[in-house]
PyMOL Python script that loads the backbone (N, CA, C, O; Angstrom):
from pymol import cmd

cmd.read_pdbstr("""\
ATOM      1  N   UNK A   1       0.808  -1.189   0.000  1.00  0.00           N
ATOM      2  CA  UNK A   1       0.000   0.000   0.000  1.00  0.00           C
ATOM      3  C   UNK A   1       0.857   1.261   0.000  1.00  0.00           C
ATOM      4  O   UNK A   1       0.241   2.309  -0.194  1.00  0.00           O
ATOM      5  N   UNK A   2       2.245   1.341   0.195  1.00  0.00           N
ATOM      6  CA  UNK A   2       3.025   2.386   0.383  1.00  0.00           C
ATOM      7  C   UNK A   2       2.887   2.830  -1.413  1.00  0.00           C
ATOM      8  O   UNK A   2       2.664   3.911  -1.957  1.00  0.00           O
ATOM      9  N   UNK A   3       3.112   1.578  -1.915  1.00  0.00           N
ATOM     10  CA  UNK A   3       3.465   2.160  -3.720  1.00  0.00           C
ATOM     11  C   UNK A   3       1.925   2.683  -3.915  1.00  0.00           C
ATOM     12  O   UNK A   3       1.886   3.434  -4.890  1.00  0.00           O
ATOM     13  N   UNK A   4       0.980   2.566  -3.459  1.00  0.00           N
ATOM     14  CA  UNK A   4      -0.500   3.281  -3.804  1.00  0.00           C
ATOM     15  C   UNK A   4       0.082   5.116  -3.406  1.00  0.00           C
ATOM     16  O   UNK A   4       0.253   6.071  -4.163  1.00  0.00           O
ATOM     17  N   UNK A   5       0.264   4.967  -1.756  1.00  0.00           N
ATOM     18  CA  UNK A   5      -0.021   5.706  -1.405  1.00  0.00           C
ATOM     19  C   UNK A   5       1.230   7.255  -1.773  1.00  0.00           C
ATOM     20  O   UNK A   5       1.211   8.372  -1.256  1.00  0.00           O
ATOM     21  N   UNK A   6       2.160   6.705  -2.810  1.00  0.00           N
ATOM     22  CA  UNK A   6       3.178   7.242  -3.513  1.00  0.00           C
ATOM     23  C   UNK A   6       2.750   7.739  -4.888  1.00  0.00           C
ATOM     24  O   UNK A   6       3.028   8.803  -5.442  1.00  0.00           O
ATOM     25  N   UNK A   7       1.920   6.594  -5.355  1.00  0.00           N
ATOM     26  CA  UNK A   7       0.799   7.336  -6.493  1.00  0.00           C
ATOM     27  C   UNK A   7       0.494   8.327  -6.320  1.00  0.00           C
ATOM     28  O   UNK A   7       1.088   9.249  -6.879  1.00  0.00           O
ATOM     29  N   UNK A   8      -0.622   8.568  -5.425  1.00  0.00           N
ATOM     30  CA  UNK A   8      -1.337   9.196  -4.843  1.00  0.00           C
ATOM     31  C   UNK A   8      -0.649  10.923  -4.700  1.00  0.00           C
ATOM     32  O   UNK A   8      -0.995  12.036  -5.095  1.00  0.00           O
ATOM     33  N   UNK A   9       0.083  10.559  -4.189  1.00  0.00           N
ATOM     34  CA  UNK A   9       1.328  11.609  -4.034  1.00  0.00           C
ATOM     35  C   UNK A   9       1.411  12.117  -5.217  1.00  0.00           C
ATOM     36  O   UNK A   9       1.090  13.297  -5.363  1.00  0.00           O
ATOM     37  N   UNK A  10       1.867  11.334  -6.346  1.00  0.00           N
ATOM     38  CA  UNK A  10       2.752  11.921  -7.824  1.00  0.00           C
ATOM     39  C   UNK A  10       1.639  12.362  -8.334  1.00  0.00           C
ATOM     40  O   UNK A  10       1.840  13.534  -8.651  1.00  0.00           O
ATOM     41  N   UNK A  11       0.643  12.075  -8.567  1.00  0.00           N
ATOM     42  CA  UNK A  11      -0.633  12.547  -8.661  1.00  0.00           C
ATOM     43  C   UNK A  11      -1.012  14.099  -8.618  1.00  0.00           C
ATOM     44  O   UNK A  11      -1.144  15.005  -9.441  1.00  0.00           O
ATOM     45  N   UNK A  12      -1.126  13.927  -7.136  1.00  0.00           N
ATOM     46  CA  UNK A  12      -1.679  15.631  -6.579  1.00  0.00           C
ATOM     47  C   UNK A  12       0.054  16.126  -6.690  1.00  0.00           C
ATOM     48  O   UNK A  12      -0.019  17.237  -6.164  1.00  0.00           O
ATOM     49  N   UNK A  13       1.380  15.956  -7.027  1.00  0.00           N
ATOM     50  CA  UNK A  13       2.100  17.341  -7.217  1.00  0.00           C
ATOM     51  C   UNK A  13       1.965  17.088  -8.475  1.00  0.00           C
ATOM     52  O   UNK A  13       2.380  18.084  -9.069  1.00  0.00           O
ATOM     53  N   UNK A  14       1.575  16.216  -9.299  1.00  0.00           N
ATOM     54  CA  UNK A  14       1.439  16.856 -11.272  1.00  0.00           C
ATOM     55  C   UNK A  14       0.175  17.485 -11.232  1.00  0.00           C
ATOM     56  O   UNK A  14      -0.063  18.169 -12.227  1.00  0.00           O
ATOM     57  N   UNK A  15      -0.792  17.445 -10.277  1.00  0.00           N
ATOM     58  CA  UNK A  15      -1.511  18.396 -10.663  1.00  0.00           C
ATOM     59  C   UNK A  15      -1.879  19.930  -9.673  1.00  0.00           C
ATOM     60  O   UNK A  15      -2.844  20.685  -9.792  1.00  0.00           O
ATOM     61  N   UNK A  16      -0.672  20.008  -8.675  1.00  0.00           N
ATOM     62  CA  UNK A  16      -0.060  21.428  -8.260  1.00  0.00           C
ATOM     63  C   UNK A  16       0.641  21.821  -9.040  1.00  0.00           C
ATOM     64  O   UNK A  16       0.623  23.045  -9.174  1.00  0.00           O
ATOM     65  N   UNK A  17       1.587  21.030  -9.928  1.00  0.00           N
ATOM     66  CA  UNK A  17       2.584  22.005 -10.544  1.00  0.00           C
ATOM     67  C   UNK A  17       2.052  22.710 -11.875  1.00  0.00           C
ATOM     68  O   UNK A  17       2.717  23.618 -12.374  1.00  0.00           O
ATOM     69  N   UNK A  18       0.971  22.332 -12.392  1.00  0.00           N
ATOM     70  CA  UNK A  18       0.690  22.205 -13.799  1.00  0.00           C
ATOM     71  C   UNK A  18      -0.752  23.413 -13.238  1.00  0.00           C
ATOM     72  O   UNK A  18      -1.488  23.403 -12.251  1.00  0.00           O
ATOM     73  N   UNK A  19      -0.627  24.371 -14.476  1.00  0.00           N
ATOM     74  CA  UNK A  19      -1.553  25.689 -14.170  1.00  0.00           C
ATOM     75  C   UNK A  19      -3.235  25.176 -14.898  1.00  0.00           C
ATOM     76  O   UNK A  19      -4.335  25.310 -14.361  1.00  0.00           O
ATOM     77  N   UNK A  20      -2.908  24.561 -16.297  1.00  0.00           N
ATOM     78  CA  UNK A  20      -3.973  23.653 -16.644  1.00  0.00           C
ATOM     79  C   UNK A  20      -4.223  22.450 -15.808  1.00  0.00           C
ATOM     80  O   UNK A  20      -3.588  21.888 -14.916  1.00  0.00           O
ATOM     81  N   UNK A  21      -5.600  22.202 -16.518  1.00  0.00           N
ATOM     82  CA  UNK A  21      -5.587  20.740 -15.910  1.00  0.00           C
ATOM     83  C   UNK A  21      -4.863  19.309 -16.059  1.00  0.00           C
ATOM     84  O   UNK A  21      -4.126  19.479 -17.030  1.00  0.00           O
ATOM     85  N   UNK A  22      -4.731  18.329 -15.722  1.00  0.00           N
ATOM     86  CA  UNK A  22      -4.112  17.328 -16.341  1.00  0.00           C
ATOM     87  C   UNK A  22      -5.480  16.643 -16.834  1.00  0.00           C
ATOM     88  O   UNK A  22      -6.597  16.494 -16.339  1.00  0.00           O
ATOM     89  N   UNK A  23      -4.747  16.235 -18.258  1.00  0.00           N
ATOM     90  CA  UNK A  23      -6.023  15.388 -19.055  1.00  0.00           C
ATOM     91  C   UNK A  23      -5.753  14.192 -18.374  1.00  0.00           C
ATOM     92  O   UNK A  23      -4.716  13.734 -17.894  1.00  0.00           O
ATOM     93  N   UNK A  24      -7.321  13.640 -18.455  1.00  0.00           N
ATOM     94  CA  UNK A  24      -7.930  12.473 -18.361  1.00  0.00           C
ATOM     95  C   UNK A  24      -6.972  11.571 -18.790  1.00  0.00           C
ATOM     96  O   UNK A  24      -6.199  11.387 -17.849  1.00  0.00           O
ATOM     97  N   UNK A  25      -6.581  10.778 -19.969  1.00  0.00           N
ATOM     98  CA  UNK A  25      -5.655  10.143 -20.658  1.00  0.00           C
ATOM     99  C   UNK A  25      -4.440   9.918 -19.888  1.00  0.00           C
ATOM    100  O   UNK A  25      -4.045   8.774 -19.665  1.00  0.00           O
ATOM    101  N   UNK A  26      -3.591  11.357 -19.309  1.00  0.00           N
ATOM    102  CA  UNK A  26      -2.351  11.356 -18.760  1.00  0.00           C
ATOM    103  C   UNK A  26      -2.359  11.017 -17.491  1.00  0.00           C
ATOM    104  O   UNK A  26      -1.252  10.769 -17.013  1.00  0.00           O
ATOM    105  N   UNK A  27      -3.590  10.901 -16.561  1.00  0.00           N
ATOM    106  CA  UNK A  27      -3.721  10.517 -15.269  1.00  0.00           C
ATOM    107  C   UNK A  27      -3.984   8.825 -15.878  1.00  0.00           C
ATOM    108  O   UNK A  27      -3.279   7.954 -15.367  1.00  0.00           O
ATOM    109  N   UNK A  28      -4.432   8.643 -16.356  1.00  0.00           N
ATOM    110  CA  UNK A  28      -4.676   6.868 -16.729  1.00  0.00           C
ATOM    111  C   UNK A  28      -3.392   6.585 -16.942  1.00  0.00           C
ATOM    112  O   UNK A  28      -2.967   5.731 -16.164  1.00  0.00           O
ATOM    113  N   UNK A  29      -2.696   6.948 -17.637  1.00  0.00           N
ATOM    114  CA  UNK A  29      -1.851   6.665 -17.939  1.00  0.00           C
ATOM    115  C   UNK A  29      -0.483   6.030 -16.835  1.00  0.00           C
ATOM    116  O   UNK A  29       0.089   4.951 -16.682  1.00  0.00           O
ATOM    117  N   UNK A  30      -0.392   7.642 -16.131  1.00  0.00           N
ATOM    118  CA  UNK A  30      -0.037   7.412 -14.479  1.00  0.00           C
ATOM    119  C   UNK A  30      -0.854   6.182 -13.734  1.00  0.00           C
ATOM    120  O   UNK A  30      -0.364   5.064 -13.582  1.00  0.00           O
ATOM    121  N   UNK A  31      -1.726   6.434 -13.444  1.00  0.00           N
ATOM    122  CA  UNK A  31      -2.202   5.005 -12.835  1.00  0.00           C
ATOM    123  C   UNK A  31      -1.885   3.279 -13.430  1.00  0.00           C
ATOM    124  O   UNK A  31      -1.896   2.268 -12.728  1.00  0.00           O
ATOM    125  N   UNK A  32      -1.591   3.370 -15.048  1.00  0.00           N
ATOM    126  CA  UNK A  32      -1.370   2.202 -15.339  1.00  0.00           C
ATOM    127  C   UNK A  32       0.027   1.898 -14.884  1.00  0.00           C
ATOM    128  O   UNK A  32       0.404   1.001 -14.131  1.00  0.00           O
ATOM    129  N   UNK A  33       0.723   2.836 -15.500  1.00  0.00           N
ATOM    130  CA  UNK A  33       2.623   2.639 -14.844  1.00  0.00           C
ATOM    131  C   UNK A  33       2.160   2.260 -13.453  1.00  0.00           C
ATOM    132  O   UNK A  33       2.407   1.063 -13.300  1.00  0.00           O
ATOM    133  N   UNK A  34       1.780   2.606 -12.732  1.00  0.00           N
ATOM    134  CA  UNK A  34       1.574   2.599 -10.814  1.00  0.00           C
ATOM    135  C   UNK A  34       1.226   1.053 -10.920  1.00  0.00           C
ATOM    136  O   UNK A  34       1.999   0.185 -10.515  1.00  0.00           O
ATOM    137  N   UNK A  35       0.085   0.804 -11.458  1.00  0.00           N
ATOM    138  CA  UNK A  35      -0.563  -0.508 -11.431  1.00  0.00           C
ATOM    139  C   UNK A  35       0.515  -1.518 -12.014  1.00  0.00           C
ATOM    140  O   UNK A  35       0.851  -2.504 -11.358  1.00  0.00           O
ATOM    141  N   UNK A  36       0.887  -1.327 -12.888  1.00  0.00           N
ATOM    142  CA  UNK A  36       1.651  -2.327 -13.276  1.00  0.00           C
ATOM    143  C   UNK A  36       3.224  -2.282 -12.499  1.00  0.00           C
ATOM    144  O   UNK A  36       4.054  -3.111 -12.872  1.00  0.00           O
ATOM    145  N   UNK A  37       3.456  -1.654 -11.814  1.00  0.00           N
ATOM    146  CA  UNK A  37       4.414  -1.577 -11.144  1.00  0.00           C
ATOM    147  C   UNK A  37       4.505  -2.423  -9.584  1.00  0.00           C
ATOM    148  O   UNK A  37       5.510  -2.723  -8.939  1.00  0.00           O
ATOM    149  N   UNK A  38       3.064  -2.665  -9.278  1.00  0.00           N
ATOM    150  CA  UNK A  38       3.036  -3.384  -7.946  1.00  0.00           C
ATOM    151  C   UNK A  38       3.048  -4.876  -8.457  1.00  0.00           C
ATOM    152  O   UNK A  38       2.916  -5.717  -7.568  1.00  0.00           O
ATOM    153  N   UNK A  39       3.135  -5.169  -9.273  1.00  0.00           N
ATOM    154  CA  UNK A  39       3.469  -6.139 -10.545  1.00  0.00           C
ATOM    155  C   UNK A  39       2.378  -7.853  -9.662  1.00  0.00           C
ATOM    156  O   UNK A  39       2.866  -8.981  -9.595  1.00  0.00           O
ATOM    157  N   UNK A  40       1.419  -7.595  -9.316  1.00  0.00           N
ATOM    158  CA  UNK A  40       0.347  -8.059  -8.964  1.00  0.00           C
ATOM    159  C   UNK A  40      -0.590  -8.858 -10.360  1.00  0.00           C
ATOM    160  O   UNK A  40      -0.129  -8.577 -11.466  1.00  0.00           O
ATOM    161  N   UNK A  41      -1.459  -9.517 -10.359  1.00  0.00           N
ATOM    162  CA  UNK A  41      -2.224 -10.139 -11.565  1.00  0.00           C
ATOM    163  C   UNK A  41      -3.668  -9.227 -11.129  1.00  0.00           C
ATOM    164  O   UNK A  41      -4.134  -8.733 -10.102  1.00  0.00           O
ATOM    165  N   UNK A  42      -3.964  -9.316 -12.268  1.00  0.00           N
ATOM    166  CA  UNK A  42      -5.068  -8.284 -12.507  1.00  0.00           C
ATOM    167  C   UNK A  42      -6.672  -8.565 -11.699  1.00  0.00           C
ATOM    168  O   UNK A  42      -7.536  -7.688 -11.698  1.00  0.00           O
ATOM    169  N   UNK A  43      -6.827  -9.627 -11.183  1.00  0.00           N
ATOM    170  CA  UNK A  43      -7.399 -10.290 -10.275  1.00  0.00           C
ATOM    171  C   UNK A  43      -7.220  -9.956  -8.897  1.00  0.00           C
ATOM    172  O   UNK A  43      -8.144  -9.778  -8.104  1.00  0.00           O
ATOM    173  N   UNK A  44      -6.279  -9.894  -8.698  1.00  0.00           N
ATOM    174  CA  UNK A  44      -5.504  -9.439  -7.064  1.00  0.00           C
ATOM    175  C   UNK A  44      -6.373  -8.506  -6.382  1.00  0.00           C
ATOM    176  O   UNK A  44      -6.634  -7.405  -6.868  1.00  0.00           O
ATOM    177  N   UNK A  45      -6.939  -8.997  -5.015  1.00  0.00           N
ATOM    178  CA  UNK A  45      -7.290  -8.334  -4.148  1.00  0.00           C
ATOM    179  C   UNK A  45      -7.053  -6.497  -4.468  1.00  0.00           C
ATOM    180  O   UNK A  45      -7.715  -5.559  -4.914  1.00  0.00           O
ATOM    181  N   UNK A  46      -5.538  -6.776  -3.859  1.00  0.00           N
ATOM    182  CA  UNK A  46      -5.111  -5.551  -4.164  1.00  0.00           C
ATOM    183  C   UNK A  46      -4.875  -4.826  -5.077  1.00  0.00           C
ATOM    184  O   UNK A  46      -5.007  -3.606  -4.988  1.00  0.00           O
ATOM    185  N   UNK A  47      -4.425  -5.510  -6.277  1.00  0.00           N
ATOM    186  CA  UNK A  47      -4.335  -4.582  -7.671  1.00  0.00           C
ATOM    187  C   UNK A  47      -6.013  -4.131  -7.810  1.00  0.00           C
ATOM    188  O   UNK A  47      -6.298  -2.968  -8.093  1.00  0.00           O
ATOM    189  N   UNK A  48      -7.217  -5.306  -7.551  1.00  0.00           N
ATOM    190  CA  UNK A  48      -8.358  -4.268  -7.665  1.00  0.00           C
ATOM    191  C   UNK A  48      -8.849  -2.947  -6.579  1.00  0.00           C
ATOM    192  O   UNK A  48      -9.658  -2.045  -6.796  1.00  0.00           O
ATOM    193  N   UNK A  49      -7.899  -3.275  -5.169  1.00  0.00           N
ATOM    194  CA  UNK A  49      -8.216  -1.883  -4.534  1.00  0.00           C
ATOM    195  C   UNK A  49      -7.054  -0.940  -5.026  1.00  0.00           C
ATOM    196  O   UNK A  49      -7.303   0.152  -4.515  1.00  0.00           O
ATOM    197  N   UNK A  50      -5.806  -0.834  -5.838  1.00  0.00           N
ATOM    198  CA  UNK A  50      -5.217   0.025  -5.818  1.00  0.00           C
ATOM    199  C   UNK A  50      -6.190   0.854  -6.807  1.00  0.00           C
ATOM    200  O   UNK A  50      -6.303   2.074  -6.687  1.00  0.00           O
ATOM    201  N   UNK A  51      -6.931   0.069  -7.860  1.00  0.00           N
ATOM    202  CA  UNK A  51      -7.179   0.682  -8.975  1.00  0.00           C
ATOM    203  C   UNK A  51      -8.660   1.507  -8.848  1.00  0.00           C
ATOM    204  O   UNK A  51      -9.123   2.394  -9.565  1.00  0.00           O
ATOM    205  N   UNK A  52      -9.161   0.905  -7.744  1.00  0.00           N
ATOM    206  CA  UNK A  52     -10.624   1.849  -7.744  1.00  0.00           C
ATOM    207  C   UNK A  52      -9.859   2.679  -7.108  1.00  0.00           C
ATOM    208  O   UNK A  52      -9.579   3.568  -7.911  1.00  0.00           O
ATOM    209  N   UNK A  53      -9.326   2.895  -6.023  1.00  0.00           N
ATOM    210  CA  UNK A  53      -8.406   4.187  -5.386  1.00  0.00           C
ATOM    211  C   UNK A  53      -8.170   5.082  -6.064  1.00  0.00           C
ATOM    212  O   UNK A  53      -8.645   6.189  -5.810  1.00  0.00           O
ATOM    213  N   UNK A  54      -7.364   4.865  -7.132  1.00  0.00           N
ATOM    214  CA  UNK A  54      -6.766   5.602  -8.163  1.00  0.00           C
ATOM    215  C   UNK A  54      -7.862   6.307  -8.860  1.00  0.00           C
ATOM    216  O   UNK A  54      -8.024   7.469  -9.233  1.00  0.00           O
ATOM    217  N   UNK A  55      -8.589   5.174  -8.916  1.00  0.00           N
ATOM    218  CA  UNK A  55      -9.568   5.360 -10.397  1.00  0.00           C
ATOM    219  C   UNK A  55     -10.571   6.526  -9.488  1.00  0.00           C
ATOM    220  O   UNK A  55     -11.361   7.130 -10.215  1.00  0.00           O
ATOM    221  N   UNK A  56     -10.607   6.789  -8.439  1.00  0.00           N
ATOM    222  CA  UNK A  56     -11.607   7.732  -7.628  1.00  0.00           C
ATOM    223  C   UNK A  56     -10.775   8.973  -7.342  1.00  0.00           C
ATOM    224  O   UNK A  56     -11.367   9.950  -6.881  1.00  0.00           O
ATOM    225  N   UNK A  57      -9.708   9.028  -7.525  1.00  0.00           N
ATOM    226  CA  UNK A  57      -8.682  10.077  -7.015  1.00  0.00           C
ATOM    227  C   UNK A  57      -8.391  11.063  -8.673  1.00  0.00           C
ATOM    228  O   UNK A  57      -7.959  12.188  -8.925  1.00  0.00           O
ATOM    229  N   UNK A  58      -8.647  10.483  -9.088  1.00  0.00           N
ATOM    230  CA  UNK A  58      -8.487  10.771 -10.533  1.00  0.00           C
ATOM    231  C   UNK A  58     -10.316  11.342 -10.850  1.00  0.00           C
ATOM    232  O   UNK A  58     -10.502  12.530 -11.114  1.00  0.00           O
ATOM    233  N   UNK A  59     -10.949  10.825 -10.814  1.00  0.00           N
ATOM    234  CA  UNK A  59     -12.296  11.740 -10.834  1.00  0.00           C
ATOM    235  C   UNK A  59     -12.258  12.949  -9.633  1.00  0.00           C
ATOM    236  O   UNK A  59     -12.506  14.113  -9.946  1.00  0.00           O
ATOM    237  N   UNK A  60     -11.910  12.552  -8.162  1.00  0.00           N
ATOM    238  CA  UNK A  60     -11.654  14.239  -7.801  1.00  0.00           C
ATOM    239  C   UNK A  60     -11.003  15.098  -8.433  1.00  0.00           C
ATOM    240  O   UNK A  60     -11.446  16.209  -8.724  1.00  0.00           O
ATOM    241  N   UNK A  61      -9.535  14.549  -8.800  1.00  0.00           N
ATOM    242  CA  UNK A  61      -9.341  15.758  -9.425  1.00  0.00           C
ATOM    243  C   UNK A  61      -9.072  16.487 -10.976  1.00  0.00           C
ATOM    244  O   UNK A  61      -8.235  17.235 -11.481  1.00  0.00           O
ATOM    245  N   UNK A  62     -10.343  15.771 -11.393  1.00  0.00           N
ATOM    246  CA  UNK A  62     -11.183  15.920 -12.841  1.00  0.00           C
ATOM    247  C   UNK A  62     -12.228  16.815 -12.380  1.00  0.00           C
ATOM    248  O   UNK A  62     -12.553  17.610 -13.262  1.00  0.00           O
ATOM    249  N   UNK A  63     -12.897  16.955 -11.231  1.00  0.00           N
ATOM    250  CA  UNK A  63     -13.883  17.403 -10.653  1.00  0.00           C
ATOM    251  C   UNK A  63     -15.113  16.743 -10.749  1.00  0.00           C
ATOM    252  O   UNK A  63     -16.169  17.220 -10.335  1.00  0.00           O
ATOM    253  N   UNK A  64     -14.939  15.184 -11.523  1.00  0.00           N
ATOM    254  CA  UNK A  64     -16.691  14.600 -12.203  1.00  0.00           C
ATOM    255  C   UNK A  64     -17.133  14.242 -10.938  1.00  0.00           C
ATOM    256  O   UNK A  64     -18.241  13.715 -11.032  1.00  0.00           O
ATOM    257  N   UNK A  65     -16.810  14.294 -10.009  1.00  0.00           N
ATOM    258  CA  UNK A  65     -17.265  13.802  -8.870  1.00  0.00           C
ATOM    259  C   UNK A  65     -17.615  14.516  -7.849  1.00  0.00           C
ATOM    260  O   UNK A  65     -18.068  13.986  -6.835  1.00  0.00           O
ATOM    261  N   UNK A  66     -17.447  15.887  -7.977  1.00  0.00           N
ATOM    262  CA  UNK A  66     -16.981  17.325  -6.534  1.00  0.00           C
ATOM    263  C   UNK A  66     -18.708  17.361  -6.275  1.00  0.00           C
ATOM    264  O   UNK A  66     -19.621  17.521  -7.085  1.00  0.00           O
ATOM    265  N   UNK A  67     -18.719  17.207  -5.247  1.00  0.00           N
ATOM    266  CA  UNK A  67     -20.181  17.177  -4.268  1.00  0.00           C
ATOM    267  C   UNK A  67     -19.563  17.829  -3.095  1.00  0.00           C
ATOM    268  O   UNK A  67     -18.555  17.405  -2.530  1.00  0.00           O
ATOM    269  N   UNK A  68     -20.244  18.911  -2.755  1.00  0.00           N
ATOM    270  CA  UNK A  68     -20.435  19.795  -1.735  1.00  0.00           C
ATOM    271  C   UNK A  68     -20.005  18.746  -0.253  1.00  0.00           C
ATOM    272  O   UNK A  68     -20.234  17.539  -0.171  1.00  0.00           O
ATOM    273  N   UNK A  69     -19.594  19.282   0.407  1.00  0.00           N
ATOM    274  CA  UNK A  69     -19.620  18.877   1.944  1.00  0.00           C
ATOM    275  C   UNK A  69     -20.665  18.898   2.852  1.00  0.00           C
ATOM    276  O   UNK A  69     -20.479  18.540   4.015  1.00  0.00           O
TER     277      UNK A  69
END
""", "prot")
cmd.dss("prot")
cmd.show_as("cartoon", "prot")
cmd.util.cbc("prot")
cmd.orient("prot")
């Protein structure tokens, strides 16, 4: 979970450093390198929680998901 939670990380500073948004495409993209890097089978417990993780962290900060508090 550390290599998730390092994603996670590279994530939110590519999208502090960057004044646009990051496209859709280039965050998948990031998440696949990540995913395939915990070098897990695609079945795996965990490769399926790294990837909804991702895959939800990546709609926040797309905004398709931003619901009020």
């Amino acid at each position: 979970m550390a290599q998730l939670t390092e994603a996670l990380a590279k994530i939110a500073q590519m999208q502090a450093e960057q004044a646009d948004a990051v496209k859709q495409g280039e965050l998948e993209e990031i998440r696949d390198r990540t995913l395939a890097s915990l070098r897990l089978g695609k079945q795996a417990p965990g490769y399926k929680a790294a990837k909804l993780a991702l895959d939800k962290f990546i709609e926040e900060l797309n905004g398709s998901t931003h619901q009020p508090p």
